[in-house]
Backbone as CSV, one residue per row, in Angstrom:
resi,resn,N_x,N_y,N_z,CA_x,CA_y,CA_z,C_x,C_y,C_z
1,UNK,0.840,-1.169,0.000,0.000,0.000,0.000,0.895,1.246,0.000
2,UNK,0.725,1.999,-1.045,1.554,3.408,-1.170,0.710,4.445,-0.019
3,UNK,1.629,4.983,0.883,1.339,6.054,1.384,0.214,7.506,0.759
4,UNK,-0.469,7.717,1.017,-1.127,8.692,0.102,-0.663,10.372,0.579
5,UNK,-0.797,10.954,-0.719,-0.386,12.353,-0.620,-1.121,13.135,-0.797
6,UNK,-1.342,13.888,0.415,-2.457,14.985,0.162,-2.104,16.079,-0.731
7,UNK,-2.727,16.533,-1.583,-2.312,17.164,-2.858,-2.080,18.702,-2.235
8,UNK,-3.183,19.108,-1.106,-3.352,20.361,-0.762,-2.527,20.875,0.558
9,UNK,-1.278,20.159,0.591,-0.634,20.420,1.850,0.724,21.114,1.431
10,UNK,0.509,22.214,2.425,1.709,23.281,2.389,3.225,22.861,2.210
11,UNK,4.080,23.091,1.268,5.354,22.611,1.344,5.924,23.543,2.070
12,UNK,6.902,22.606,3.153,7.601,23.513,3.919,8.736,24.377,3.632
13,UNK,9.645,25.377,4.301,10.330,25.973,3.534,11.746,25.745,3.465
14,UNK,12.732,25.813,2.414,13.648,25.187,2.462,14.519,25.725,2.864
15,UNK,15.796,25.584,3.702,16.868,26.103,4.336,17.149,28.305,4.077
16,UNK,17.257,27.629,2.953,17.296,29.255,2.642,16.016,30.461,2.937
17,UNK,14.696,29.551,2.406,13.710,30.375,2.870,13.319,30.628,3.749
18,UNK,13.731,29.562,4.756,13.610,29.662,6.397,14.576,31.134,6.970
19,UNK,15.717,31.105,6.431,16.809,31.929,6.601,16.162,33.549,5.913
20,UNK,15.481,33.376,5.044,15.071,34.817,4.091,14.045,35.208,5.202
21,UNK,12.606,33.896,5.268,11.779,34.504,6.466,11.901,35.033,7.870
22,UNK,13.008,34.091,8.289,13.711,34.560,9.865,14.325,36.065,9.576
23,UNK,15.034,36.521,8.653,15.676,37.779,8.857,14.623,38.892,8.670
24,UNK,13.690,38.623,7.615,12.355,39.096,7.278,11.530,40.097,8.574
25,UNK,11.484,38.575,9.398,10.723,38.823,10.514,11.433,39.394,11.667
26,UNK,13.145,39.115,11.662,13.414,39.912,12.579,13.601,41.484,12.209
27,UNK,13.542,41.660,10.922,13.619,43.252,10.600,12.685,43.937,10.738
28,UNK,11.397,43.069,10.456,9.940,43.899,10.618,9.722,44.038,12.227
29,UNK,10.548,43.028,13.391,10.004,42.932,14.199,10.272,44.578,15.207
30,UNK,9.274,44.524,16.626,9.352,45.940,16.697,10.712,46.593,17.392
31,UNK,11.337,45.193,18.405,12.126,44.996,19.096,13.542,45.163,18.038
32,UNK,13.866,44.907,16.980,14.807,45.020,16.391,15.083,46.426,15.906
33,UNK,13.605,47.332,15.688,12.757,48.077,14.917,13.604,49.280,16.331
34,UNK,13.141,49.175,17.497,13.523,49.965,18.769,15.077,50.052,18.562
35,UNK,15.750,48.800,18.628,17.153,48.917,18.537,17.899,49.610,17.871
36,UNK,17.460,49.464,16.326,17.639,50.601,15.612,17.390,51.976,15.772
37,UNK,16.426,51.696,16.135,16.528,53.805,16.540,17.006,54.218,17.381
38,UNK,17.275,53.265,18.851,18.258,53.854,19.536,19.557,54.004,19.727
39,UNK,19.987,53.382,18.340,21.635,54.091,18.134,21.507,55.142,17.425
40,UNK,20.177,54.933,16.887,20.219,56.582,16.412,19.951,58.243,17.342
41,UNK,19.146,57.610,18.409,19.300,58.191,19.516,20.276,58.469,20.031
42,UNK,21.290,57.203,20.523,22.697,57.525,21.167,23.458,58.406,20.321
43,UNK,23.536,58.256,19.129,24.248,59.564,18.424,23.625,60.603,18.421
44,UNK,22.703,60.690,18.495,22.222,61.744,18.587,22.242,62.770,19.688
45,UNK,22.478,61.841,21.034,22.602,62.418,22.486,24.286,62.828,22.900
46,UNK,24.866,62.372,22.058,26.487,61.879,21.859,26.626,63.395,21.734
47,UNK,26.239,63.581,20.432,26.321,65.149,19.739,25.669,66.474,20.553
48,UNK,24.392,65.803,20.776,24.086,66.686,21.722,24.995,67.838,23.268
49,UNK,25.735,66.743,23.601,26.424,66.457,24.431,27.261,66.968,24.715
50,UNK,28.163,66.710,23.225,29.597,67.381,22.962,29.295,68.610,22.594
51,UNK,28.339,69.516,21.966,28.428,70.647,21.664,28.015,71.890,23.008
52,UNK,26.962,71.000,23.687,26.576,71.659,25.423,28.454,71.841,25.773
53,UNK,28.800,70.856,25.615,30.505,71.140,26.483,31.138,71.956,26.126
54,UNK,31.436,72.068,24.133,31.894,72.943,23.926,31.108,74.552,23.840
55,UNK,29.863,74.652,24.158,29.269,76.070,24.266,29.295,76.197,25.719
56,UNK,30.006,75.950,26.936,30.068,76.124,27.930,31.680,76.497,28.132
């Protein structure tokens, strides 16, 4: 008896697409999304910073 194959079942994804969706999702995610802006913050406070020192 041959195993039967359901015609309508999702193929899973293959090494690479797993790898395309994982980075996907960590870029959209919000936590990665925060991280990013707060180095843009830290430079931003960096600069801030240094110019208070030098106008003092």
């Amino acid at each position: 008896m041959k195993p039967s194959i359901i015609s309508n079942s999702p193929l899973l994804p293959s090494e690479l697409e797993r790898q395309q969706i994982f980075y996907w999702l960590k870029r959209i995610s919000s936590v990665t999304a925060w991280l990013r802006i707060f180095s843009y913050f830290q430079a931003w406070a960096r600069a801030v910073e240094d110019s208070v020192r030098v106008a003092d």
